[in-house]
N, C-alpha and C positions, 0 to 999 in steps of 0.2 A: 308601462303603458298597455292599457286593455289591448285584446285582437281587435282589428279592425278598425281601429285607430291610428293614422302616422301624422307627421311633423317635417315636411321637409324644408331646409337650405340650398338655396344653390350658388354654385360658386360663381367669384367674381361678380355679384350683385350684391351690391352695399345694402346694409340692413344695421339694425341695431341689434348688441348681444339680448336683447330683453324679450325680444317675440323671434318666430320661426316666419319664411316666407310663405307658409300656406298651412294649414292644418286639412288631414285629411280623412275623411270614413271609408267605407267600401266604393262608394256609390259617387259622395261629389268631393269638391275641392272647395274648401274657402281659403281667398286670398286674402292674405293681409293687405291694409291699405297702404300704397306704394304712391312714391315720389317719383319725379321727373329727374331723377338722379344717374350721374356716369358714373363710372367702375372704383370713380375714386372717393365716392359718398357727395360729393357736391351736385347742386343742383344746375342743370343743364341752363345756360343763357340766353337772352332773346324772347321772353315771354311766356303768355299761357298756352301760345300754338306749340314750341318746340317742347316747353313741359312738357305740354298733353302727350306729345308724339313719343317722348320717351318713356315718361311711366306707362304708358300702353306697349311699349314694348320691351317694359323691364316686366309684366305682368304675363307677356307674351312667353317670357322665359321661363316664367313661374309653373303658367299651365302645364308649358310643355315638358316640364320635371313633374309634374304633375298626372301626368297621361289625360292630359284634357287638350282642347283647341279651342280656337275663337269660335266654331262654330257651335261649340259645348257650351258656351258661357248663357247660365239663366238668368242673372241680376247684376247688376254693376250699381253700385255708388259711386257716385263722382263730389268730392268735396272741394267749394270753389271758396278763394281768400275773399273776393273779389266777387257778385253774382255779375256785375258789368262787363268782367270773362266771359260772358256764359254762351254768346255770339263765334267768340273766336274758339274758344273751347271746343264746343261741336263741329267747327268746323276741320279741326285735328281729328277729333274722333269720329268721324263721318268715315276717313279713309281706314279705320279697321274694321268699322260696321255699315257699309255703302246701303244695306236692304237689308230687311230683317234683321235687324238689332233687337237686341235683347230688354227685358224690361230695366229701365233704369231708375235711378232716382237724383236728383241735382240738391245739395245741401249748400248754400251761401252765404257770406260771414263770417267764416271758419278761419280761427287762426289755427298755422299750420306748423309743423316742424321747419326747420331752416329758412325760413321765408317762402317757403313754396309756396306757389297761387293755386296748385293746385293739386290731390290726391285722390286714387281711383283703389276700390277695393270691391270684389267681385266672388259670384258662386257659379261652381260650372261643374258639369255633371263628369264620371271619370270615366273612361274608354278601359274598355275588360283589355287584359294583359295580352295580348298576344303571346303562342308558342315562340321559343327560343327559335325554332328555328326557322320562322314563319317573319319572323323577326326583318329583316334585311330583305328587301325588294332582287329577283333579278337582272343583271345586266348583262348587254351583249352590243358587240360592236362590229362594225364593220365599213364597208366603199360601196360605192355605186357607181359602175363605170357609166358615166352619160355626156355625149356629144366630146370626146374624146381627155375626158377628165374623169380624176376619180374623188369621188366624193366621202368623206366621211360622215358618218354617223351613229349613237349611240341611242340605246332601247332601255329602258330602266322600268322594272315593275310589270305590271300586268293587269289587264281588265279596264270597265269601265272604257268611256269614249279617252280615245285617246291623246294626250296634251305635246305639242307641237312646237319645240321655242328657237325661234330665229333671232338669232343675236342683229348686234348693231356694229359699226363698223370700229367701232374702240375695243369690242372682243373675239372670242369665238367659244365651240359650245361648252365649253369648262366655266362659262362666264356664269352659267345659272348656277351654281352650284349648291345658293342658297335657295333656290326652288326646287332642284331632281329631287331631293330627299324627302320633301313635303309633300308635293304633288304625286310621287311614288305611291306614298302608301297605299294609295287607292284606286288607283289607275295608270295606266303607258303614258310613259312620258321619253316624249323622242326629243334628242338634242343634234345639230348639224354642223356644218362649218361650213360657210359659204366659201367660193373657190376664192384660192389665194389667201386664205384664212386658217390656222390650226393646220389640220392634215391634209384639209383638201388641197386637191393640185389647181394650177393656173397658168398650162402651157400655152396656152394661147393670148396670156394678158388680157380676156375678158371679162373679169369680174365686175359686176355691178347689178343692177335691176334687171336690163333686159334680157339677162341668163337667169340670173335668181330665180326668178317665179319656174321656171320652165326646171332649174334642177330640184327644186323645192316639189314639186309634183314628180317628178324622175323617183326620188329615195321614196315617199309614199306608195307610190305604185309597186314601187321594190320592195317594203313594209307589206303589202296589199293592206292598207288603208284606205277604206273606202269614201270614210268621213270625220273629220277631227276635231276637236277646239285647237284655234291657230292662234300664236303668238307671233308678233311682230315686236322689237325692240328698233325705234331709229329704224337706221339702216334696213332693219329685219322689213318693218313695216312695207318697204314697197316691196319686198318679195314676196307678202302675204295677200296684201292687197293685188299684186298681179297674177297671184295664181289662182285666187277667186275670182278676180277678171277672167279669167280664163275658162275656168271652172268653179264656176258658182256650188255644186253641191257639196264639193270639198270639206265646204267648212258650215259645222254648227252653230258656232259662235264663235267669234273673232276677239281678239282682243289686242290694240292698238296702243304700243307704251312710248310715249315721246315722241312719235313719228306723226307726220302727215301723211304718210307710204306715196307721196305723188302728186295729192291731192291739189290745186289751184283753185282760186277764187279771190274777188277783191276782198272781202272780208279776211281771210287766212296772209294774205298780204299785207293788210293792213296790221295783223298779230305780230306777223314774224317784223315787221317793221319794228316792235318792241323788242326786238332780242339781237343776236348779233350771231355772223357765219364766221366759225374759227374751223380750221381744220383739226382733225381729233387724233391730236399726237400728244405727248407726253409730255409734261411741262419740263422745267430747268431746277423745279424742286421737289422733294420727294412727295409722293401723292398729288402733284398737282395734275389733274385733266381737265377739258373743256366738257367731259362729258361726268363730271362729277361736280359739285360744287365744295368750294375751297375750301366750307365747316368741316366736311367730312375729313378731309386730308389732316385738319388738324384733331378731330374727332376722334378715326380711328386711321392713326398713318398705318398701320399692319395692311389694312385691308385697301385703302388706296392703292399702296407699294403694288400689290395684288395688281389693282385695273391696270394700271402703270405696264405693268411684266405684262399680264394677258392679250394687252394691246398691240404688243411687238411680236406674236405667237405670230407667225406666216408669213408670205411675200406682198402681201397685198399693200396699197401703197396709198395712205389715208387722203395725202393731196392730190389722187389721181383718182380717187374714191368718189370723194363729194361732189364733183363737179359731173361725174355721169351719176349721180341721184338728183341734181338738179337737172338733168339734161330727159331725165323721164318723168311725165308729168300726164296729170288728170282730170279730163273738165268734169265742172260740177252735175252734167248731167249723167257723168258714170255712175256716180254715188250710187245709184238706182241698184247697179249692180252686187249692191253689198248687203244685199235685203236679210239677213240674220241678222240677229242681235250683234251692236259692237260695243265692247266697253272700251274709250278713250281715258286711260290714266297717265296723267301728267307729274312731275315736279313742280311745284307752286316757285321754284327759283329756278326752271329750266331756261336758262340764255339763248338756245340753239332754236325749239321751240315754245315758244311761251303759252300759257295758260289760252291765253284769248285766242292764238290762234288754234290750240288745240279746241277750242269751244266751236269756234268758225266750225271747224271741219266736223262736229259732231252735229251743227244745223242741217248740214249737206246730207246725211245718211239716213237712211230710212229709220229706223230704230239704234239707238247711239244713246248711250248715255256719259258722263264725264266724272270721274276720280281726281281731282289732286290730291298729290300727298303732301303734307307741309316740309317747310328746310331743305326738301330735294330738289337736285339738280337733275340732270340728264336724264341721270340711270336711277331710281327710287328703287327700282325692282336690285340694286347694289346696296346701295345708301341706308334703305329702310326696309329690306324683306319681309320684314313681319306684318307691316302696314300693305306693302304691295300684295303681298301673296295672300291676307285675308280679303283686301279687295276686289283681287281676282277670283278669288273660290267662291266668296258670296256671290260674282257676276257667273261663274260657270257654274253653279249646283243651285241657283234661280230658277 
């Protein structure tokens, strides 16, 4: 093979012995056209939405053996069995390219390999090598003693505004794991444990929202973080949303994943009327949570088992949890107070809070715009990372 030419495979992603999953120059990447296909060559169930969700993010694997990202990507073909797909289609692929999307093209009529409805195949520009030893982001960890607790938290990477993620009450901050290493490359990305969670302490038996916000600006201030993009997950949400209430310049842009952070209105009542309040404890089968959706646990049990274990990580006590996150609450003429950009990203099967009502709450905020990810539950930023975390980067580098 000439210089300047590669070919690469990556493992555990089904492919045929006859082509390579990307051909590669100096410069860009072409992806071969990929299926909605699991680890075991079969095509993913359920439609053209849950295809779509997967060959995007078997594509997602591609690049990043590739040394490319979503945000690399110049051209996409998308080849539909079906052009009557072409509604629900988009609406899958909307959650890896939320703004600025790339140029595409839709071809219709297309018979496909294995009956698939549908197949994506793409060029994306290559990111120069990074030194070996420039390679791996640094980390550092530490407590913040505040209001007579010690707080954990972790510093990953360096530069750029810095990325801020507050878990939900089914984890603590080992839960992103599928985000530090992403979001790292290019900028600080702090992770916490709220009290009675992972390492933090909870001698007092206060954890919930009306500490949160207040120890959530405590570790910042201890960071000297002046200003950040903030993450809210569930749970996290109303810590975010109260320490912006608090402190409005904190945050550049916000972003809201499954949560209401507090939020009340008839409208957002009316949503959650669509869903249902479970406490977020561990099912009686392996992988089963209320804050994951049951595909997953059959999807991938490895990484269920995972939420499973990280959800039992501390003292905090989930049925003693939820009831003081409903006990702190926000009328709709707060919203005012959230005047930076928020992105609301939903799971399109989240039980806990559903779609509509996550839209309610995006009416309420001054600038707010709204993500679902398809087949997710609760936690999408667990479920489907690849879809989450290009969503989120397109809303923070906008």
């Amino acid at each position: 093979m000439r210089e300047g030419v590669d070919r690469i495979v990556v493992d555990g992603l089904a492919r045929l012995p006859q082509f390579a999953h990307a051909g590669l120059s100096d410069e860009l990447a072409f992806v071969s056209g990929t299926l909605g296909t699991s680890p075991d060559g079969a095509v993913v169930e359920g439609g053209v939405e849950p295809e779509t969700t997967q060959a995007l993010t078997n594509v997602g694997r591609i690049l990043e053996a590739a040394g490319s990202t979503w945000a690399d990507v110049l051209k996409v073909s998308a080849y539909l069995a079906d052009m009557g797909d072409f509604a629900a289609m988009n609406r899958a692929y909307a959650g890896f390219f939320p703004e600025r999307p790339p140029a595409r093209i839709t071809i219709g009529g297309v018979q496909l390999a294995l009956g698939a409805r549908v197949e994506f195949e793409c060029v994306a520009l290559r990111r120069a090598t990074e030194p070996e030893e420039a390679a791996l982001p640094a980390r550092r960890t530490g407590f913040v003693e505040h209001d007579g607790e010690k707080l954990y938290y972790e510093v990953i990477g360096e530069g750029g505004v810095p990325l801020v993620l507050s878990h939900g009450a089914g984890g603590n901050h080992a839960v992103w794991f599928q985000q530090v290493a992403t979001f790292a490359k290019d900028r600080t990305v702090v992770t916490w444990d709220h009290r009675g969670y992972g390492r933090s302490s909870d001698h007092a038996n206060r954890s919930g929202p009306e500490v949160a916000a207040g120890d959530l600006l405590a570790i910042l201030d201890h960071l000297g973080i002046a200003q950040a993009d903030l993450v809210g997950q569930s749970m996290g949400g109303w810590s975010v949303v109260g320490a912006v209430l608090q402190r409005p310049a904190i945050a550049r842009r916000v972003v809201l994943a499954d949560t209401l952070g507090g939020f009340v209105s008839d409208a957002i009542a009316a949503g959650l009327a669509q869903g249902r309040r479970a406490p977020l404890v561990a099912g009686d089968r392996l992988g089963l949570h209320p804050a994951i959706d049951p595909g997953f646990a059959r999807r991938s049990p490895e990484l269920a088992h995972l939420y499973q274990s990280l959800g039992r990580m501390g003292s905090a006590d989930p049925e003693v949890m939820l009831p003081r996150l409903w006990a702190v609450t926000h009328q709709p003429e707060e919203a005012a107070g959230l005047s930076m950009p928020v992105l609301c990203v939903v799971g399109d099967r989240d039980p806990l809070f559903p779609p509509r009502s996550i839209r309610a709450l995006a009416e309420l905020l001054p600038d707010a715009r709204v993500v679902e990810i398809p087949r997710a539950g609760h936690s999408p930023y667990f479920e489907f990372p690849d879809a989450w975390n290009s969503a989120v980067r397109w809303f923070l580098e906008d």
